[in-house]
N, C-alpha and C positions, 0 to 999 in steps of 0.2 A: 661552845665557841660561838660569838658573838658574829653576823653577815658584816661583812667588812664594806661590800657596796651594792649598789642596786643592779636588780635583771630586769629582762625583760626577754619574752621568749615567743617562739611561735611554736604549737605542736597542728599537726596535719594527723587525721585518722581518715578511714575507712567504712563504708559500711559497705556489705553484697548482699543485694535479699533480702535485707529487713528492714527494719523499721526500729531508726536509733533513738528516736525520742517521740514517741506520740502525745498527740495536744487531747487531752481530757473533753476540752470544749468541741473538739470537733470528731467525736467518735472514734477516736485515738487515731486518727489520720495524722503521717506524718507531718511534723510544723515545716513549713512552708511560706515562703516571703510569697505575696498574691499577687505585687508587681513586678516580681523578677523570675520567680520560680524555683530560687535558688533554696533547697534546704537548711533547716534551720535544727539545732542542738541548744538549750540554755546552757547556764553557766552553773544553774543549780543541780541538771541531771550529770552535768560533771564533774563536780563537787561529790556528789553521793556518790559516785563511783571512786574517787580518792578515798572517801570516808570508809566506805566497805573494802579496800583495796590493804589501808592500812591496819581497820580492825580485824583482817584475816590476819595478816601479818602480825603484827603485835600481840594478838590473844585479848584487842581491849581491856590493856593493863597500865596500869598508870608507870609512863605519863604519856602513854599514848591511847587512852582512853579514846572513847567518841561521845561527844555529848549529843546531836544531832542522831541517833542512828533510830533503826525502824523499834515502833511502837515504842519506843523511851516514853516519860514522864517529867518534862524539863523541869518542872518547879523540885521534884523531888532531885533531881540530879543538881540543882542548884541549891540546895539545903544540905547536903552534902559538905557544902565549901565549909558554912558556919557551925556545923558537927566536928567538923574537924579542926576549928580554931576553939571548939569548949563551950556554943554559944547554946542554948536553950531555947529553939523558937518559939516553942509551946509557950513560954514564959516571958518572952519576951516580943508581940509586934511589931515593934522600931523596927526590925530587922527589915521586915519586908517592904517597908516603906522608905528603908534608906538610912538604915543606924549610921555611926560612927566606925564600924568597919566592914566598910561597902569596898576600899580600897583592896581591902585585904584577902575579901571574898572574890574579888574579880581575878587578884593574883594566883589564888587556888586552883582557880577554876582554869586559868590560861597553863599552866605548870603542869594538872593533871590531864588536861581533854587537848589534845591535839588538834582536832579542828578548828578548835575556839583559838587558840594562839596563832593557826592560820588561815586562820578566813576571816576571823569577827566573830562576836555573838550579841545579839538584843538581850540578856538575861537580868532585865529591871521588872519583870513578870512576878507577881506573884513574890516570892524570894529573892530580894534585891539583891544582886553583884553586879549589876554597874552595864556598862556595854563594853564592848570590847572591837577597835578596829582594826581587821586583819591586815595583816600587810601581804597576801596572796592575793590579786584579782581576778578574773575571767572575764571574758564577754563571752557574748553568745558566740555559736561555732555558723559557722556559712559555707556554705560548700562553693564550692568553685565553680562547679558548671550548675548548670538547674538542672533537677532533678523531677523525674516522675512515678507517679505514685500508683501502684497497679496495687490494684482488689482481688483477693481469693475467695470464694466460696468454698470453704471448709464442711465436712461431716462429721460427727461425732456418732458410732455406733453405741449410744444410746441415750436415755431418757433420765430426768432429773425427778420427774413422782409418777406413781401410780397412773394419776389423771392422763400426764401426756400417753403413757403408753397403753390406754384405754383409745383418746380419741385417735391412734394411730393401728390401732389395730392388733398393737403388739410388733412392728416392724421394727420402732422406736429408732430413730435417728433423729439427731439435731443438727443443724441447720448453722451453721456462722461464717463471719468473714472476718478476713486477715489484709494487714493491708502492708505494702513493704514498698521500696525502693530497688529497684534494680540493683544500681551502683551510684553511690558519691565520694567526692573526697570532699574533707570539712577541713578549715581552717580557724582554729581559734587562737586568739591572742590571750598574752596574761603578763602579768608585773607582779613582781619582789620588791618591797619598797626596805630598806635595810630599816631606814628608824622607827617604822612601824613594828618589823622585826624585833630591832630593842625594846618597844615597850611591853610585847609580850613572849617574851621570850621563847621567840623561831628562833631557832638555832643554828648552826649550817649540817648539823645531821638531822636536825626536821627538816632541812631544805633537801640534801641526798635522800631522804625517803620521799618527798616530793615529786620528785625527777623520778624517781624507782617507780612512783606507783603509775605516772603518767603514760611513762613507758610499758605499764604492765596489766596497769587494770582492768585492761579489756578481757586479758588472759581469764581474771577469777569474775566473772559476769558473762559467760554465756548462757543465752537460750534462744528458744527458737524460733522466738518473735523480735530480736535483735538480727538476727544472721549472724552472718561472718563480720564482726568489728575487728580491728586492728589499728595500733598506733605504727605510723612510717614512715614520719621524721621530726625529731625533736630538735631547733634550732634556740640555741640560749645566747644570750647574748650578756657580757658579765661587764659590768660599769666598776672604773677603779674608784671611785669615791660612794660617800653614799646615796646622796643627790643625783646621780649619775651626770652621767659626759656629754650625750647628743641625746636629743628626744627621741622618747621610744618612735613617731613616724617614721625619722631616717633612719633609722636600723631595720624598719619591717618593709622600708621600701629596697631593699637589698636582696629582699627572699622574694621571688617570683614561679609563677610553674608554666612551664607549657604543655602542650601534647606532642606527643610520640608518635601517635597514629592522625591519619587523618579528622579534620575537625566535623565532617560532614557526617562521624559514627561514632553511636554512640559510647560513650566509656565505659567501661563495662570489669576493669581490674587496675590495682595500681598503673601495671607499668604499662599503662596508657598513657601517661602521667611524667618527666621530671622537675625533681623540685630544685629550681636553682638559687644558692648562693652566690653574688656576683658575679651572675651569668655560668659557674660551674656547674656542677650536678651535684645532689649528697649523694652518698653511697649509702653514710652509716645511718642508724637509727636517729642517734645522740651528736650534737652539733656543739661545740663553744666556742663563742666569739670572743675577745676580748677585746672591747671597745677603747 
């Protein structure tokens, strides 16, 4: 069933204790705005967590496949398409350069892989099918208050070869550090664009496992270098056309949060925290507007 018109939504999550998204370039230290202090989540570390979310879910069986998922092979998961239209790559290179049915390879691929029909995909690599734009976005997530960043000294009762547990005597411990957040709340934005929807075929129960996984995907992704994540309000906002009705600003200037406790201590759990919809408070998880 075809998205009749555009969203656009806010979801608000949680971390306690850990560390929801570390920056590679900087010793997996939580990402961090340097002029505000406000923490920072990308839009790709929550995207993989949709993607893992719905490949638990669905068993990564077509058409909810994942093409994007850990240690895949994209060129080979794009060769795929033209196996299955009868094409012979071995025997024929146009393929990969951009045969005459590039259109059709991109269709396959939108049909069977889930992510690709909602997010986009670059798949002119190697085995040409075309690209593909998502009509699901994100931006990065920002926490609300700024947040700070405390270092553990961790042990590990024991050693990794021989060697170490020579020059240690045989005591053999290792030495590491951990690094986490107290407490944040994150707020990320996102849009449904309906006729991007139509061109590859998001459907409105691609869109319900959507909403399913955002609400849940924290649930199948714990460990213990994350903490406690939780999603703890989902506010959607649903346009009667496809184009939508007001711009996404004035509908996200609707949702606001305050504090509950004093501003002078620090946050430390949700309901430090409400989130309000025109000035009311949500209660529930799950929110819809209809604009």
């Amino acid at each position: 069933m075809d998205i009749q018109g555009r969203y656009d939504f806010i979801l608000y999550f949680d971390v306690k204790d850990g560390n929801p998204n570390g920056d590679p370039d900087a010793g997996n230290l939580p990402r961090i705005d340097p002029e505000t202090g406000n923490g920072l989540v990308t839009d790709v570390c929550l995207k993989r967590k949709v993607r893992n979310y719905v490949e638990l879910a669905k068993g990564n069986k077509p058409p909810y496949e994942i093409f994007v998922r850990e240690k895949a092979i994209l060129n080979d998961e794009q060769a795929r398409a033209y196996e299955a239209l009868g094409e012979d790559l071995s025997k024929d290179t146009g393929k990969r350069k951009g045969g005459d049915r590039v259109d059709e390879a991109r269709a396959w691929m939108c049909k069977n892989f889930f992510d690709v029909r909602t997010f986009g995909a670059v798949m002119s690599t190697g085995v040409n099918c075309g690209q593909v734009r998502g009509p699901v976005q994100l931006t990065f997530a920002r926490s609300v208050d700024p947040v700070v960043t405390a270092e553990h000294s961790i042990t590990r009762m024991a050693v990794t070869t021989q060697k170490e547990a020579e020059a240690q005597s045989g005591d053999n411990r290792t030495m590491g550090r951990k690094f986490t957040i107290p407490y944040g709340l994150y707020k990320v934005y996102g849009f449904v664009s309906a006729p991007l929807a139509r061109q590859t075929g998001f459907s409105v129960e691609d869109l319900d496992l959507f909403w399913d996984a955002l609400e849940r995907m924290f649930e199948q992704d714990r460990s213990a270098a994350r903490g406690l994540m939780s999603s703890q309000r989902l506010i959607i906002f649903q346009h009667d056309s496809l184009m939508g009705d007001v711009p996404a600003q004035d509908l996200f200037s609707r949702v606001a949060v305050r504090r509950t406790t004093a501003s002078d201590t620090p946050p430390r759990d949700f309901s430090d925290y409400n989130v309000l919809l025109d000035g009311s408070p949500l209660s529930r998880l799950q929110t819809v507007v209809s604009v």
